[in-house]
C-alpha positions in Angstrom: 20.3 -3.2 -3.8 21.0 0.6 -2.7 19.9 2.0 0.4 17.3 4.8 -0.6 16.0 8.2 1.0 12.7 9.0 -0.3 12.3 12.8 0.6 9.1 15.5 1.2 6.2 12.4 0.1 3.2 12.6 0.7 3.2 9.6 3.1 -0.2 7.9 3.4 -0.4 4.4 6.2 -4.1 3.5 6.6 -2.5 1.2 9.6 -1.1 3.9 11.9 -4.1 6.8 10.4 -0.5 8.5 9.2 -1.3 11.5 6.0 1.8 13.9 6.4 4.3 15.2 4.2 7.9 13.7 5.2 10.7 11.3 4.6 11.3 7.6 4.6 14.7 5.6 4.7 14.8 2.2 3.5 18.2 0.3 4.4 18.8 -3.9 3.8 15.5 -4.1 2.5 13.8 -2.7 5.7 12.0 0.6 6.6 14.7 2.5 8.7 14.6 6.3 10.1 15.8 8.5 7.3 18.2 10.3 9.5 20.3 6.4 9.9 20.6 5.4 6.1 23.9 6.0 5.1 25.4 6.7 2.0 21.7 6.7 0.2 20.1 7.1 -2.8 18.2 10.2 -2.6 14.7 10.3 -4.5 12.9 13.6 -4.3 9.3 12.5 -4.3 7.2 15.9 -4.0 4.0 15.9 -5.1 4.1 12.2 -4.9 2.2 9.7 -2.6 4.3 6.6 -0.6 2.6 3.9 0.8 2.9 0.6 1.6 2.9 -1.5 -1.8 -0.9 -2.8 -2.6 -1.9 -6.4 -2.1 -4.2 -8.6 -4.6 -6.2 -11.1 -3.4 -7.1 -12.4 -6.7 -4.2 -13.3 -9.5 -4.2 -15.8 -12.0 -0.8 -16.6 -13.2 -1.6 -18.9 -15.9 1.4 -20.9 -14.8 1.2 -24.2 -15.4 -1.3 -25.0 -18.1 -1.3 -22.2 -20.3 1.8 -20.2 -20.1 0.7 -18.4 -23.8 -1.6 -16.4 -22.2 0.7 -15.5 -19.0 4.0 -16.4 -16.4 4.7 -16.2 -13.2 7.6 -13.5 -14.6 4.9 -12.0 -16.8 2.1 -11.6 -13.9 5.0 -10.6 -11.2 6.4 -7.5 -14.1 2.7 -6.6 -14.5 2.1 -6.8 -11.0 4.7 -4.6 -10.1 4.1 -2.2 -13.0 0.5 -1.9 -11.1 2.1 -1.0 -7.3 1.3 -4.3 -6.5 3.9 -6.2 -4.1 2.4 -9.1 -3.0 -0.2 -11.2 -5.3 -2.0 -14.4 -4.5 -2.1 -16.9 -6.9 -4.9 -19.0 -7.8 -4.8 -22.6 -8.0 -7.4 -23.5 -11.1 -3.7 -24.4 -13.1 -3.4 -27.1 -15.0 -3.4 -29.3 -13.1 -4.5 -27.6 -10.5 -2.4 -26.8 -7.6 -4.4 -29.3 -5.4 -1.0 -31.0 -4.0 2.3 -30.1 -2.0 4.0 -30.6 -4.9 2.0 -28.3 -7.1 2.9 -25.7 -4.3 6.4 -26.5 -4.1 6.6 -25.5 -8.1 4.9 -22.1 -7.8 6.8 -21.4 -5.3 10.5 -22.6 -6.8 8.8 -20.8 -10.0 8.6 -16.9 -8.3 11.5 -17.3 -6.5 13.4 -17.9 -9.9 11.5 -15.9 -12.2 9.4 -13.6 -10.1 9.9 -9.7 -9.4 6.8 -9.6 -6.2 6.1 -11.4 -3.5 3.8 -14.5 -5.2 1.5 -15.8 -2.3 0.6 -19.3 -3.3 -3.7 -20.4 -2.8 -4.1 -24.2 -2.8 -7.4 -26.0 -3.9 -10.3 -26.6 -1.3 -10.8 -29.7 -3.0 -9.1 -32.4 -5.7 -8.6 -30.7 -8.9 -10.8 -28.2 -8.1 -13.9 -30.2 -9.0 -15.9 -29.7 -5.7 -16.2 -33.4 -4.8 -13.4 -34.1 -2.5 -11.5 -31.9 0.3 -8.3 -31.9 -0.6 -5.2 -32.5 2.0 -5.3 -28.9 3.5 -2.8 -29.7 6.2 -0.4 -30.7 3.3 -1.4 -28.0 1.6 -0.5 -25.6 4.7 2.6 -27.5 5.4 3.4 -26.2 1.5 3.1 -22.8 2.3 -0.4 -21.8 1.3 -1.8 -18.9 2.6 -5.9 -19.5 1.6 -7.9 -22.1 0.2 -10.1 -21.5 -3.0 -12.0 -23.7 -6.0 -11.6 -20.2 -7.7 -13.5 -20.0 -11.0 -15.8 -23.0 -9.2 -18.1 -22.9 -6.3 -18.7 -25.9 -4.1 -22.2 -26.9 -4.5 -22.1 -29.6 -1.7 -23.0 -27.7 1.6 -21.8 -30.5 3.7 -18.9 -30.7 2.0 -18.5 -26.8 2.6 -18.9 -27.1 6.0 -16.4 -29.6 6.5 -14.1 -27.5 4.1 -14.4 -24.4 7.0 -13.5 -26.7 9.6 -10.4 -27.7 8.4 -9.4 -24.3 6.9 -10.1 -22.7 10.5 -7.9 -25.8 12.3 -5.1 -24.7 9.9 -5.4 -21.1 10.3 -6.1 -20.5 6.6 -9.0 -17.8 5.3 -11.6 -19.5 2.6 -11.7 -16.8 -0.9 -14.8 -18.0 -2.1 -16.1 -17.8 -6.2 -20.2 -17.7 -4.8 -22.2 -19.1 -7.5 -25.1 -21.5 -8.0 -24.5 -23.3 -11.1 -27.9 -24.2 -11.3 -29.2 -21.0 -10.7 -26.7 -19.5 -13.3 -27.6 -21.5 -16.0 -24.6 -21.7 -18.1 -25.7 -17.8 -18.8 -22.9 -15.2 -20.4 -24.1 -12.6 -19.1 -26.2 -10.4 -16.2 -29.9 -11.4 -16.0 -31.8 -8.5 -16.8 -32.7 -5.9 -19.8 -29.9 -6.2 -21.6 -29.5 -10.0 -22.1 -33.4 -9.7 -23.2 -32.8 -7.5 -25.3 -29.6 -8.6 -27.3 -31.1 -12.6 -26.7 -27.9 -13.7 -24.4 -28.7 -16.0 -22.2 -28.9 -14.2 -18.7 -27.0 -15.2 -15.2 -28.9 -13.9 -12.5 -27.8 -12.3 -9.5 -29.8 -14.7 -7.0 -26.5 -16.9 -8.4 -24.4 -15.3 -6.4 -26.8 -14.2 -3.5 -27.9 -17.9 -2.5 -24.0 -18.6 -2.2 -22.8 -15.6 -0.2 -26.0 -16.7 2.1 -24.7 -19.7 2.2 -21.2 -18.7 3.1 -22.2 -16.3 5.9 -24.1 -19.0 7.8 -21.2 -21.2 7.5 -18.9 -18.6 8.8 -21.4 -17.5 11.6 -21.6 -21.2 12.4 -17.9 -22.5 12.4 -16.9 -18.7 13.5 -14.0 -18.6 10.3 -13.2 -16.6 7.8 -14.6 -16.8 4.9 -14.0 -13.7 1.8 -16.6 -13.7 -0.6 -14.6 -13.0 -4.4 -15.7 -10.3 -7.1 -19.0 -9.4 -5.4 -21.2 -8.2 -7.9 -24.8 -7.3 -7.1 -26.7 -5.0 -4.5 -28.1 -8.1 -2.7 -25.3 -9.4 -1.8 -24.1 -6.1 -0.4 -26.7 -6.2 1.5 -26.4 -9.6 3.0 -22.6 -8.9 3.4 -23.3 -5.5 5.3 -25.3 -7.4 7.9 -23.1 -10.1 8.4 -20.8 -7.9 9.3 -22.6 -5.3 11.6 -23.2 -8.7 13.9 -19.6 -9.9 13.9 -19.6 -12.4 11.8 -16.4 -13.0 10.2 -16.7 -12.5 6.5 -15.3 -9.9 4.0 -15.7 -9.0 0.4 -14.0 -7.9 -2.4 -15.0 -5.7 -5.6 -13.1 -5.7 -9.0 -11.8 -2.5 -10.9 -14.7 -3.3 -13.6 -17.6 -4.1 -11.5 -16.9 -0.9 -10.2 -17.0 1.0 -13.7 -18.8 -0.6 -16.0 -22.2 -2.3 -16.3 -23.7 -4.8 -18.5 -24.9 -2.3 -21.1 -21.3 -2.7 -22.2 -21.9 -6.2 -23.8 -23.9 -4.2 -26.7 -20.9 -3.4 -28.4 -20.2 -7.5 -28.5 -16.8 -7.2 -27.8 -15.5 -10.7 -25.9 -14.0 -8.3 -23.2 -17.0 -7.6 -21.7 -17.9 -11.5 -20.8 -17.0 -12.4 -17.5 -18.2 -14.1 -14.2 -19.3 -12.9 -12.8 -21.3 -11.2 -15.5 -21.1 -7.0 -15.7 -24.2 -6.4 -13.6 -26.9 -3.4 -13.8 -26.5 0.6 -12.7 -27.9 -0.3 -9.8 -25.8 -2.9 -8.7 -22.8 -1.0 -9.9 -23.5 2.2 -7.6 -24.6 -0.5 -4.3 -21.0 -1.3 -4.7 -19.2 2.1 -5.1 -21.2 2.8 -1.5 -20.0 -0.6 -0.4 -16.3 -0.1 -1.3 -17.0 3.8 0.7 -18.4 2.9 3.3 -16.0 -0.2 4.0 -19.0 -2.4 4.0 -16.4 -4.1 1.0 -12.7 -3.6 2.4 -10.8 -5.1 -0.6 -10.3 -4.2 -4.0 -9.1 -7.3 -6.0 -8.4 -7.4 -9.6 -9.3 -11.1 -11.0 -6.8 -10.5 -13.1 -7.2 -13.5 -15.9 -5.1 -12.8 -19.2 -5.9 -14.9 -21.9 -4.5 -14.8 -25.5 -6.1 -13.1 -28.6 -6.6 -15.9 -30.1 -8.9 -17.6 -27.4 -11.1 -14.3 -27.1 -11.5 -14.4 -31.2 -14.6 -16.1 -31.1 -18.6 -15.1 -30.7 -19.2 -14.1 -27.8 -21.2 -16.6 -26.2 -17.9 -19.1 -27.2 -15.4 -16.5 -25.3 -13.7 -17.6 -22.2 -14.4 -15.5 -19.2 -12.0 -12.3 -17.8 -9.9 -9.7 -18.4 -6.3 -8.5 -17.0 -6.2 -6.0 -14.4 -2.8 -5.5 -12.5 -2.0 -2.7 -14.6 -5.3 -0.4 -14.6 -6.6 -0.8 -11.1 -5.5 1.8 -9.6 -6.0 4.6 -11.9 -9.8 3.3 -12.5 -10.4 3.3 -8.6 -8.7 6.4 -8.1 -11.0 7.8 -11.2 -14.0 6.5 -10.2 -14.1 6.9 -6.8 -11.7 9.6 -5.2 -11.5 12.2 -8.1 -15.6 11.8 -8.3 -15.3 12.6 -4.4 -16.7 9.3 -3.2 -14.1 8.4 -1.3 -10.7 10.1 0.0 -6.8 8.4 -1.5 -6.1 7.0 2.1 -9.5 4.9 2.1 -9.1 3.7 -1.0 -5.1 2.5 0.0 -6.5 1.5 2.4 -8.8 -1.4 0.4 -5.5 -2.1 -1.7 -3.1 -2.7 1.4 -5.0 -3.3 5.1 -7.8 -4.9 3.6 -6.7 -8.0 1.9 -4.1 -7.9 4.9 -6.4 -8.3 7.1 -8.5 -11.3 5.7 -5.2 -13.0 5.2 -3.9 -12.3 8.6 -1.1 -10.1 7.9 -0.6 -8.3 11.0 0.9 -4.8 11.3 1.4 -4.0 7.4 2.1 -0.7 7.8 5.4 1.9 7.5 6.7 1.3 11.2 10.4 0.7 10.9 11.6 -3.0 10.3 9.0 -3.5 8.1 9.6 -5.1 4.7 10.1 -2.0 2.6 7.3 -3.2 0.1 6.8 0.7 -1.4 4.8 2.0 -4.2 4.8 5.8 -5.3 1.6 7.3 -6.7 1.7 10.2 -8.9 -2.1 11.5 -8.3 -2.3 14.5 -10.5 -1.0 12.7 -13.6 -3.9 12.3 -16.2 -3.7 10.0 -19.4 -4.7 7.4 -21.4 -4.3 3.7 -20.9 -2.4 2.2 -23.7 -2.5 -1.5 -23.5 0.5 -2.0 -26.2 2.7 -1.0 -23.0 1.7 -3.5 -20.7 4.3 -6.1 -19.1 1.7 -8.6 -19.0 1.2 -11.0 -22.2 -1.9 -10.7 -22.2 -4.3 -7.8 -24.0 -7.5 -8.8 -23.3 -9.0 -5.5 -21.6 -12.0 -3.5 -21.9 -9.6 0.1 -20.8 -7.5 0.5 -23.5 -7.4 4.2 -24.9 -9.8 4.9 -21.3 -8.6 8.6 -20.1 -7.7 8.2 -16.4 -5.9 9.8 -13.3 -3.2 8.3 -10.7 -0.5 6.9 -12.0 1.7 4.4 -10.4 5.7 5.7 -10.8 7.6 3.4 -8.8 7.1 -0.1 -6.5 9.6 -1.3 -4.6 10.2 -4.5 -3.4 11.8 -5.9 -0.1 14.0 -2.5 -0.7 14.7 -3.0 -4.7 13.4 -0.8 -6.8 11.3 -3.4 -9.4 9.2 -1.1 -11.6 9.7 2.7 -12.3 8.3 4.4 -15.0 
């Protein structure tokens, strides 16, 4: 590890309201005062944006279970390649990571094999099944830093509620997959014109709406936090904008592809368009871009969910759910929202660094000095096309490739190591 001086960046910190041209040192893995890092390596970033490095709420690793489709080293090299410096893994593993010791093995795994920081999320309950809490205090003592049935949503309200309880007496935020199963009806895609047209049987939005309802007057009630994943449809927008105008301590996140592409997509059949949630209308897709704006949504989250060719070879109504994401979040977001004008670069670094900080209690992730130097450089006039045959992940299974975009992601750097540069 070098010391480095990054010179005449543009130097963007959504923490401290910093956009200035100027210098950064990084010395022992820290942030330091260029003018005190001696005998550097000089990097001369102009034209170039520094930030802090961006945080995903929303990772699956693969790792245990299914280790064809992805690794921890895999999802960490991917992860890096994407300006992302901290991920948090989901637990829905096989087996799930539902115990201390399931912890303890992620963990062991990233240390060994990993190139970001790898934020383990435990189970709220045994195997992920929504029957039984599972031992959060064990879970905490572990080193968890949320609690999630990702790619499951607790049906048993009760059971919710007790779930808060204990997540708030151990400090740890819920991330919540908000769906009524009966109300989603085993569907493979969005509820509406399309799925009548093409005969797929539809999910509908209420799905998700009853759950985020549910979720808000379980935070309001036990006063926790609980972050609603992938949010998908106007209505729940809606309900989440209110929430928070009174206080009420929830958050949401929006995916890369909920925020470009809509459920007219599934027409072409391809098995990268089914997910859950589902690709929702027009509508729904522009409630969100004014969500993510407005900072009604403060967290943009991948879902990243690789899975081999082999599995996604199949109808489509037999395909597994999700695509990757790590490596094309940026330049979509950047695309879709500050090159259209929606949005300026620092709000949406903002939604990729303070955001997810703040819902898992990160405090003062910004570029004051001692900091972790957790760094990614942004080259924002670079335009091109994604080529998927380059990604470090394993996995291929995306919608994007051959998709023309801007902002490209040149460098990440973790505590002080350079890990990815293009």
């Amino acid at each position: 590890m070098k010391n480095l001086l990054l010179k005449n960046a543009r130097i963007i910190d959504p923490g401290r309201g910093l956009d200035t041209i100027g210098d950064l040192g990084v010395a022992d893995g820290k942030i330091v005062d260029p003018g005190k890092v001696s005998d550097p390596q000089t990097i001369d970033l102009s034209g170039k944006v520094l930030s802090r490095g961006f945080i995903d709420l929303h990772v699956h690793l693969r790792q245990p279970g299914n280790t064809n489709a992805e690794t921890v080293k895999t999802g960490c090299m991917a992860a890096a390649a994407g300006g992302f410096t901290s991920i948090v893994a989901m637990p829905n593993t096989n087996p799930a990571a539902d115990t201390a010791g399931a912890i303890e093995l992620l963990r062991s795994t990233a240390a060994r094999d990993g190139v970001v920081h790898v934020l383990p999320c435990g189970c709220m309950t045994n195997g992920g099944k929504g029957e039984e809490m599972a031992a959060i205090g064990s879970l905490k003592s572990a080193g968890v830093v949320a609690l999630s049935d990702d790619g499951r949503c607790v049906q048993d309200h009760a059971l919710m509620r007790h779930i808060v309880e204990y997540a708030k007496y151990f400090d740890l935020p819920i991330l919540d997959h908000c769906e009524d199963v009966a109300l989603a009806a085993a569907g493979v895609m969005h509820e509406g014109k399309w799925s009548v047209l093409l005969g797929m049987k539809g999910i509908s939005g209420a799905s998700e709406e009853l759950m985020i309802a549910r979720n808000v007057i379980l935070a309001r009630q036990i006063r926790w936090k609980i972050h609603m994943q992938h949010v998908s449809v106007k209505e729940s927008v809606e309900l989440l904008r209110d929430a928070r105008q009174k206080g009420i301590m929830v958050s949401g996140e929006a995916t890369p592809h909920h925020l470009t592409l809509t459920d007219e997509c599934v027409t072409h059949f391809a098995t990268t368009y089914i997910l859950n949630p589902p690709l929702r209308s027009e509508e729904d897709r522009q409630a969100l871009l004014d969500a993510v704006a407005d900072g009604t949504i403060t967290v943009i989250a991948t879902d990243h969910a690789p899975h081999t060719r082999t599995a996604k070879l199949v109808e489509f109504d037999h395909a597994p759910f999700g695509i990757i994401g790590l490596e094309t979040a940026f330049p979509l977001c950047y695309s879709e929202l500050v090159k259209s004008g929606r949005m300026s670069l620092p709000s949406l670094i903002s939604r990729m660094t303070q955001g997810p900080a703040e819902v898992l209690g990160i405090k003062d992730y910004t570029l004051d000095e001692g900091n972790a130097a957790d760094l990614v450089v942004i080259d924002p006039e670079a335009t091109y096309a994604i080529d998927a045959s380059r990604f470090c992940s394993k996995a291929r299974n995306t919608p994007f490739d051959g998709r023309e975009v801007s902002g490209r992601i040149e460098m990440t750097i973790v505590d002080g190591k350079i890990v990815y540069a293009r």
